[in-house]
N, C-alpha and C positions, 0 to 999 in steps of 0.2 A: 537228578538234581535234588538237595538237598535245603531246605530253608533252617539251617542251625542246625538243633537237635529235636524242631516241632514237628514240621513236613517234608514227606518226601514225593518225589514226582517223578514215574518212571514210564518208557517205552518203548517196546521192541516191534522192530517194524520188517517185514521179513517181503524181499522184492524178489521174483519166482517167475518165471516161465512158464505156460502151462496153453498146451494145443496151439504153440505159437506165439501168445501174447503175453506179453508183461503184466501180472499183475501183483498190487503194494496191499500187503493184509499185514491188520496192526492184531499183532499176536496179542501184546500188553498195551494198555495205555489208562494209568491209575496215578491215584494219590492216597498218601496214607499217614495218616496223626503218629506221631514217633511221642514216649513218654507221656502221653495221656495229655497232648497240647490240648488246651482249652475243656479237658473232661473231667470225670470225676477219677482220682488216680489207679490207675492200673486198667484203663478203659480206652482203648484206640479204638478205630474205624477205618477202611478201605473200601476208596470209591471210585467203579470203572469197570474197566474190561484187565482179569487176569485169573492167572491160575491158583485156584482158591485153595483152602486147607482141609484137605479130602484126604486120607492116608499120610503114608511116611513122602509119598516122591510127588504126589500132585502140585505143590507149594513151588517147586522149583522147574525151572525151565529144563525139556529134555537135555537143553545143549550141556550141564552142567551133572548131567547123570554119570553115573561109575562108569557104566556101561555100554556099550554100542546100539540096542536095543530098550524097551521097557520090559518089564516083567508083564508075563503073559498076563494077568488080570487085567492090569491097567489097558492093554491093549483090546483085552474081549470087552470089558463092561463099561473102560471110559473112551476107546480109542484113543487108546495114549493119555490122553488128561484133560480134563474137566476146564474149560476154557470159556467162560461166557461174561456175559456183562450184568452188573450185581451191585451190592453192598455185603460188607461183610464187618461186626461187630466182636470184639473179643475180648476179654476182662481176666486180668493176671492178678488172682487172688497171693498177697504178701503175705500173708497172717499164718499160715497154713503149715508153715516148718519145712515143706518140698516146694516143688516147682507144681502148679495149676493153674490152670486156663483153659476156658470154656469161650466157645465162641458160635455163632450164629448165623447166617449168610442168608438174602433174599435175593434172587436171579431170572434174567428174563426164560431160560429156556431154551434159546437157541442152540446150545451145544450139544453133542452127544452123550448121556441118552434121549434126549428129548427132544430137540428140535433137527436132530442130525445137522446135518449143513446146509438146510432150508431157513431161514431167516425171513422174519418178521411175521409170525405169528401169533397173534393173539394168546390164542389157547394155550400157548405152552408157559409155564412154568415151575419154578423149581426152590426149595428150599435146603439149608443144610443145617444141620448143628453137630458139634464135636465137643469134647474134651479130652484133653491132656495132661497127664501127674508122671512124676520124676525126680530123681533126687541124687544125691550122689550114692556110690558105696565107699569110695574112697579116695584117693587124690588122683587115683588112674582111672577110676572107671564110675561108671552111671549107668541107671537106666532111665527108658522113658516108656508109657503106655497109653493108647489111644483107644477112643471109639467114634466112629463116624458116623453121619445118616445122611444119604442125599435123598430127595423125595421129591416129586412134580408130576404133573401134570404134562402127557406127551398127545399134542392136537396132533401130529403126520408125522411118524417115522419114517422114512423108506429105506428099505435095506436091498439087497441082491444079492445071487450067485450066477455061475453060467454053469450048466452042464453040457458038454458037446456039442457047443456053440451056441445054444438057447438058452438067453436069460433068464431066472428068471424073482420075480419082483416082487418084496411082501411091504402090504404096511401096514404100521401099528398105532393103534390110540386107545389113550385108556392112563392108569395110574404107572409107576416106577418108582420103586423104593430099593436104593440100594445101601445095605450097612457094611463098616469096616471096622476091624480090628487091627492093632498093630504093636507089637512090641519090637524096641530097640534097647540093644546094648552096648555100651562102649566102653572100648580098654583102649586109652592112647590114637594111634591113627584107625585100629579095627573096628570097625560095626557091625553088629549083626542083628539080620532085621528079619522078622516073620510076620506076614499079615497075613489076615483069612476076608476074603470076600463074598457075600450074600446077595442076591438079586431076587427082590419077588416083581414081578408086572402082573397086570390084570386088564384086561382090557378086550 
């Protein structure tokens, strides 16, 4: 839902079966300043639960991917995509002759990699920041270049594996810093996208 061209108010709500029982998880459920409503211009904000601006694909909903799959990274280091509840601040510099926008995100942690899917923990939390520059080259094509940094604080990981039928169980606390790179290019309907992903934890 939309209020003009200032607010907009969105959520996806995803109703699932699981060991029998129904259960309603709100995948999305935010609001976000369109045109710099009530800010200083080239300045909006996003407030809630969604999938924040981490890489080329985290920003958008799986359902709306190329592909049948995520690309492996996003599966090993975000499980699929970075999903928690936050703020997230961004500022689209005009002045500049390209496209730039730098933005900043504070988040509670409960998502993977931090809080896995254990919720309501204290001790987790998480930070992000990014920027973005791009331009045209010509009336068919552009590019676009990123960098990312997710960062927090992980109170109980728990992870597993089973080997010949014994499980078994690790868990992890301590820091997580994870950085991205990404370049895109586009000619008309084609894009072509390479990111590289870094992981350091300690803990």
């Amino acid at each position: 839902a939309n209020k003009a061209d200032q607010l907009r108010g969105s959520a996806v709500i995803a109703i699932a079966e699981h060991e029998g029982e129904t259960e309603i998880e709100f995948e999305e459920a935010y609001i976000e300043t369109l045109n710099s409503y009530l800010l200083p211009e080239g300045m909006n904000i996003k407030l809630g639960r969604a999938f924040w601006t981490l890489g080329s694909l985290n920003a958008q909903h799986s359902h709306s991917d190329s592909f049948a799959d995520r690309p492996l990274p996003y599966r090993v280091f975000l499980d699929k995509a970075f999903n928690d509840d936050g703020a997230e601040v961004s500022y689209s510099f005009s002045n500049t002759g390209m496209f730039t926008v730098i933005g900043f995100g504070s988040f509670k942690g409960n998502d993977f990699p931090y809080g896995g899917v254990e919720e309501g923990q204290e001790e987790n939390n998480a930070q992000s920041a990014y920027i973005r520059v791009g331009n045209k080259i010509d009336d068919n094509s552009s590019w676009r270049a990123g960098a990312y940094m997710l960062s927090g604080d992980v109170g109980s990981r728990q992870t597993g594996h089973e080997h010949d039928g014994v499980t078994e169980t690790y868990r992890f606390s301590g820091e997580s810093d994870l950085s991205i790179f990404d370049v895109r290019y586009a000619y008309n309907a084609l894009t072509l996208t390479g990111e590289y992903f870094s992981r350091s934890e300690t803990g």
